[in-house]
N, C-alpha and C positions, 0 to 999 in steps of 0.2 A: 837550573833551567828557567827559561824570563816566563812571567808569566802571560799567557796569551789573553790578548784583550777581545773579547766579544763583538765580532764584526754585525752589519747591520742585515748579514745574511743567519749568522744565528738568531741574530734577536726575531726573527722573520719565523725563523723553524719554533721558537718557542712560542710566540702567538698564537701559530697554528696547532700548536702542542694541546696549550689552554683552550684556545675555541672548540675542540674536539672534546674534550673534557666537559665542556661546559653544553656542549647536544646532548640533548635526550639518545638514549638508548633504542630507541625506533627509529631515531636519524640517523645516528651511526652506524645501525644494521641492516640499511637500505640495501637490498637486492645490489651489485652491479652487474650481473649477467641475469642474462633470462634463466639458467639453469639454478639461479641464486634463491627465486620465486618460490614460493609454497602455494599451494591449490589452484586455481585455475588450469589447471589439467584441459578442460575443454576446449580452451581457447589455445594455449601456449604450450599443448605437450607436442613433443616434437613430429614433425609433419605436417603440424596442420596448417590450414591457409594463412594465418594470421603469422604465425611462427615463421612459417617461410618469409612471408614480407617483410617480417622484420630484420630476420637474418642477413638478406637478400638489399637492406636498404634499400628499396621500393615499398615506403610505407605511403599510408595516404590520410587523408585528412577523415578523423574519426570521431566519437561520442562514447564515453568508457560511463553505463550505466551501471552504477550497482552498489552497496552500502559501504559508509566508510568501514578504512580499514583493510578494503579489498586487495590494494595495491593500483587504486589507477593514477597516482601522481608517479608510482616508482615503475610502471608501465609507459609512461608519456615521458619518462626520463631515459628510460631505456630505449625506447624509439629512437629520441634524439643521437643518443650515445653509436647504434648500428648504424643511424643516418649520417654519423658523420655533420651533422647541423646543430647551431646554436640554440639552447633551450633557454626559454622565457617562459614564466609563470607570471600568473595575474589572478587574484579572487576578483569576483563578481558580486564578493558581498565588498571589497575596499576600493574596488578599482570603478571609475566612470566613463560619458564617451571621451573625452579630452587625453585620461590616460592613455584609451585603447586604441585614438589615433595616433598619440606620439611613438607607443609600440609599433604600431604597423609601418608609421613612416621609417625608423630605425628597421624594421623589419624590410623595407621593400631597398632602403640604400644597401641591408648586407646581401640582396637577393640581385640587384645591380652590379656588385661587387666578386658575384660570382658561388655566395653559401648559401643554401636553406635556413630558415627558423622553424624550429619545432615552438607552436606559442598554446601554451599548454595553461586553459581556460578550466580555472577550479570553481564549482558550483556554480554553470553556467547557469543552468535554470532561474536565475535570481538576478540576471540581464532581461531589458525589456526586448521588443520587439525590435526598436531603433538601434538599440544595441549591437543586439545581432545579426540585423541586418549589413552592421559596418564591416562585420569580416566576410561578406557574400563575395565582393571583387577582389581581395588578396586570395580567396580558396580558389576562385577559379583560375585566375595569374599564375598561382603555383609559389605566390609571395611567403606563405606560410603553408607549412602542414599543422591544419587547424585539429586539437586535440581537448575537447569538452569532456570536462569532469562533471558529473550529475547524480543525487542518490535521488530522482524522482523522475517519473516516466516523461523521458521523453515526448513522447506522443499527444501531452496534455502541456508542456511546460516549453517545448522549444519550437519556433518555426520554422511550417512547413518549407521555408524556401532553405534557412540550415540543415534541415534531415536531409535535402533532398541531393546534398553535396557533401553529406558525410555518411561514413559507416557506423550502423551503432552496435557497438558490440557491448552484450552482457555479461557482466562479471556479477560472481557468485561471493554470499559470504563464506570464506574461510572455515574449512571444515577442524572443530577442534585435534585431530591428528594432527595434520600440517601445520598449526599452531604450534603443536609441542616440538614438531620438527625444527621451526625455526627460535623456539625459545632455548633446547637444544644447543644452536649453532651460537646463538648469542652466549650461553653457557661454554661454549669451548675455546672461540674466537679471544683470542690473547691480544689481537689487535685494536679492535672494533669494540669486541664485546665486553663481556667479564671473566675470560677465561686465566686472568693473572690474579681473580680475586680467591679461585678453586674453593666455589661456592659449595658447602655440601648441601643437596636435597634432593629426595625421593621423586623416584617413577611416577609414583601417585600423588605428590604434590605439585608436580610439573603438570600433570594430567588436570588437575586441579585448578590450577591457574589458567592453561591452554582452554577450559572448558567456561569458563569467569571470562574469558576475552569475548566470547559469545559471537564471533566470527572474524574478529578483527584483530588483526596481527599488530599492528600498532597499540591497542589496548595490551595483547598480554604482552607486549614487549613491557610496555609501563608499569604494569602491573608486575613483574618477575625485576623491576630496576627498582621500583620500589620494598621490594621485598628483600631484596641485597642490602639498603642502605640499613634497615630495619635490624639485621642480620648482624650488621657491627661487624668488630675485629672479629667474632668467633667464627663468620663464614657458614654459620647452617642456618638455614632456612625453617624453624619449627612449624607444628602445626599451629601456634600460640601466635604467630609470625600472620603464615597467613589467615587467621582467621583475624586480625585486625586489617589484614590487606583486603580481604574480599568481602570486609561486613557493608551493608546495603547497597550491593553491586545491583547496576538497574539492565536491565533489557532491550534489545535496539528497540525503538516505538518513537517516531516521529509526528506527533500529534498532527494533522489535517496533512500529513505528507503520504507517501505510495505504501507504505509497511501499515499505517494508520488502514487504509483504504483495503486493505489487501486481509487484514484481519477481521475489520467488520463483517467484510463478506463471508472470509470461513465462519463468524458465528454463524450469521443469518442461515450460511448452507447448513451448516452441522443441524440447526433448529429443524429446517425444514428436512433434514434425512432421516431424521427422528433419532438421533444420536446424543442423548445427555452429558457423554464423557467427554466426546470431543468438544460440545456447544460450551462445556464448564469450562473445559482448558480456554479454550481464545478468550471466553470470557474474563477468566482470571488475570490470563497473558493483557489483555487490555487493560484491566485495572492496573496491574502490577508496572504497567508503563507510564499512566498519569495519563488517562482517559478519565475524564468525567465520567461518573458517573451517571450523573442525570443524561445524559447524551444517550448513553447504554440503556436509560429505562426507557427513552423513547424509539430509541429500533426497535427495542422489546414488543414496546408497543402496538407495532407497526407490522410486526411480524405476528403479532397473536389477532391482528385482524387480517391481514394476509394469507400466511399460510396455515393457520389454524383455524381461522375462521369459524364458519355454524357446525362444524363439526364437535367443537367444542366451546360453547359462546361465555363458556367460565373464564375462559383462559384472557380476554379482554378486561373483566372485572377484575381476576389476579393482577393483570399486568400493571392497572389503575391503580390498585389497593399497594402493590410494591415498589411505585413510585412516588407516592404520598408518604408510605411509610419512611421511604429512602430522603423525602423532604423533610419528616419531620425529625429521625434520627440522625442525619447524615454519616460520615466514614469514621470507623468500617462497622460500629452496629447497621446500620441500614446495607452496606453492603450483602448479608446474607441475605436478606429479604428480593433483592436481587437476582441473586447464586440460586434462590430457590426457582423463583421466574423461572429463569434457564434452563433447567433441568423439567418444571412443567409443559414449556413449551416445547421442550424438546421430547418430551416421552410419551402424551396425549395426541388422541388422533388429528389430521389433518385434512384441511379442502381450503382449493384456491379456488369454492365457484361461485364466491361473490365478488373476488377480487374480479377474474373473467367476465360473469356479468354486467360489473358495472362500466369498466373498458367496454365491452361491445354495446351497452346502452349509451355511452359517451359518443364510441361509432357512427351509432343511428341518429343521433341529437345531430352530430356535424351532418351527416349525409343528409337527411331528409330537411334539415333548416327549418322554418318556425313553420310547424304543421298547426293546422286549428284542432282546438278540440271539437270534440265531436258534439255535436247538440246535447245527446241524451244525458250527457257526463257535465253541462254546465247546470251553474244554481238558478236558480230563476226567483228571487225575494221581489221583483216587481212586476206588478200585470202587463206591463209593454214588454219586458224579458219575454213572459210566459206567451205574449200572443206572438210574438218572432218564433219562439217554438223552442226554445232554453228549455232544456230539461223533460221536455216530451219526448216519449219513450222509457224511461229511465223507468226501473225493475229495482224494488226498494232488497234487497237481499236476504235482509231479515225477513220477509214475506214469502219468500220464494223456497219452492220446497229441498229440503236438507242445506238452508242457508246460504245457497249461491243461485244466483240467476246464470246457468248456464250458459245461454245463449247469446248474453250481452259482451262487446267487447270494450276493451279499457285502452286502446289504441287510436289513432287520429285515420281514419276511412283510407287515406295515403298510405297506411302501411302494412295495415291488416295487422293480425294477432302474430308477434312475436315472441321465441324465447329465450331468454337471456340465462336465468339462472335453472343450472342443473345439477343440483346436488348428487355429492359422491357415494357411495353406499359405503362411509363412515361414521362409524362416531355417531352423533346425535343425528347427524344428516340423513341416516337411513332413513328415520322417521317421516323427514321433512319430504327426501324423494317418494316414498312408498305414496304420500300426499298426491303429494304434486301431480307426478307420475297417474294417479286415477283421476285426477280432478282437470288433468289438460287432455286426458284420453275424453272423458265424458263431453268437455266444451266442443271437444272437436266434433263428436258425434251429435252434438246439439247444433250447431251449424251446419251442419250436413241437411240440402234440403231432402223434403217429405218420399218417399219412392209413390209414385202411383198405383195404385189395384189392380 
């Protein structure tokens, strides 16, 4: 039999043999149907509005918010796929405007020629305003179905004239279930996957990796490809395996990005709910991400005059002393000194009524504008002061019986006696109101004129 000479349509099928080979294991286990997806339930389980449009190829120009890994590049491929329209990608961190006019113009001759483009914009948020402004006349034309990938809030990061021409839908991290679901498929798939390699390994090491991907499916696909290579000829996966796969696996934490922003605040709240356990977690969670520390001792800070305030006026000298400490030992000795803060602040009583009175004396400063002081309350060091009347009337306090001139006020005649600060009946503030409390009842009634006989 002659032997057959290798035509240029084999050599074709073996290139594409090798490039497939040569994709990461998260590319090559790309969803191609919607039923292919793991988690997003909310959005894509069947019936829902989204799901229909897609199905339905009447999609529309969107904004896919939510942490990598989610699936919104393999969500904006799949749009394309039921639209029946050509897909383009473009980053916004490689791509400029020169590129993203030459797409559009390509984009508006295949729109002339009678097909859609799906033109699927990864980490738009990282396009300026100019930018995004250049796709405002291809979305309304109907030139592209415009499709922004973003893991940061919209709302702060894209323009208002972009939102107001797209949908933005939220996507959730990947729940480790549907993680192990699709590492799974990758596990059985003889095509795609590794299922011609008949990997052996454990329920609870699949569990294990699916929970290491920390919501990203793309992570534990890499993470479960790395662990096969690792695995060799024998095909099992030990625990000796993964414990050099998953040693110092880090946690999603986008330093000054939405997860960043999103954590500060559960500290701050957890402090101020008086909850130690949760305030320790985010705090942890933050460091364990590459949060400065020093950052952290000054919310600390900010928070023990805030929400702790006179209730407990230790808890600002702590906060002081744990941040000094934290300069002078740095990570991770100084870290505990920290972790301790946290749990002070969070278990100690609480009052925001200095923070409140100093906002509403800030109120009164704007409202009433440069009031004079009052005569009685200025100095008077010269005798032309003294004969204008600087200082006439003034009630020396120490003089006056039980140490307060009652009936004098400390306010500009424009505004009469105001009260700003009203301590909580917490904590050390009990003291301060029980004060206060008799000592503004008495001025009041010391202002009150004389009744007659």
């Amino acid at each position: 039999m002659a032997r057959r000479t290798p035509s240029q349509s084999d050599e074709n099928d073996l290139l594409t043999v090798d490039r497939d080979a040569l994709r990461p294991l998260a590319e090559r286990m790309r969803p191609r149907t919607l039923d292919d997806m793991v988690g997003q339930r909310r959005l894509l389980a069947p019936g829902t509005a989204l799901r229909k449009s897609i199905e339905s190829g009447h999609v529309h120009s969107m904004v896919l918010w939510g942490p990598p890994g989610c699936g919104k590049t393999t969500l904006a491929l799949l749009l394309a796929k039921y639209a029946d329209a050509h897909f383009h990608a473009i980053s916004a961190v490689l791509s400029g405007l020169p590129d993203v006019r030459q797409v559009l113009a390509e984009a508006a001759h295949r729109f002339a020629e009678g097909r859609r483009t799906v033109l699927f914009v990864d980490e738009v948020h990282r396009f300026n305003k100019t930018q995004q402004d250049a796709f405002l006349p291809h979305i309304e034309r109907g030139t592209i179905l415009f499709v922004g990938a973003t893991t940061e809030n919209p709302s702060f990061e894209l323009n208002s004239a972009l939102l107001s021409r797209c949908r933005v839908h939220v996507m959730e991290a990947v729940a480790a279930e549907d993680i192990a679901v699709a590492l799974r498929h990758a596990l059985e798939d003889k095509e795609r996957g590794l299922g011609d390699r008949n990997l052996a390994i454990g329920e609870d090491q699949l569990k294990l990796i699916a929970t290491a991907a920390d919501g990203d499916v793309r992570r534990g696909l890499t993470l479960l490809e790395i662990a096969a290579e690792l695995a060799g000829e024998s095909g099992t996966i030990t625990d000796t395996i993964l414990e050099q796969v998953l040693a110092d696996r880090t946690r999603r934490f986008d330093k000054g990005g939405e997860q960043f922003y999103d954590q500060i605040s559960a500290l701050h709240k957890s402090v101020r709910s008086s909850n130690p356990d949760a305030a320790l977690y985010w705090f942890t969670r933050m460091l364990d991400g590459g949060c400065d520390p020093s950052y952290l001792a000054r919310r600390m800070t900010r928070m023990a005059v805030e929400d702790v305030g006179l209730a407990d006026p230790r808890a600002l000298a702590m906060a002081i002393e744990a941040w000094e400490t934290y300069d002078r030992l740095g990570s991770p000795e100084g870290d505990l000194a920290l972790a301790q803060l946290v749990i002070y602040l969070a278990s100690t009583a609480k009052s925001n009524a200095a923070y409140v009175a100093f906002n509403t004396a800030k109120h009164d400063v704007s409202e009433y504008g440069t009031q004079e002081v009052p005569m009685h309350l200025r100095n008077a060091p010269t005798k032309l002061m003294k004969s204008l009347g600087y200082s006439k009337g003034y009630q020396y306090d120490h003089d006056a019986e039980g140490g307060i001139a009652l009936d004098q006020t400390g306010f500009p005649d424009a505004m009469g006696e105001r009260v700003y600060y009203e301590p909580m009946a917490r904590g050390m503030e009990i003291k301060l109101k029980e004060k206060l409390d008799a000592l503004r009842q008495a001025r009041a009634q010391a202002r009150q004129p004389a009744k007659k006989s």
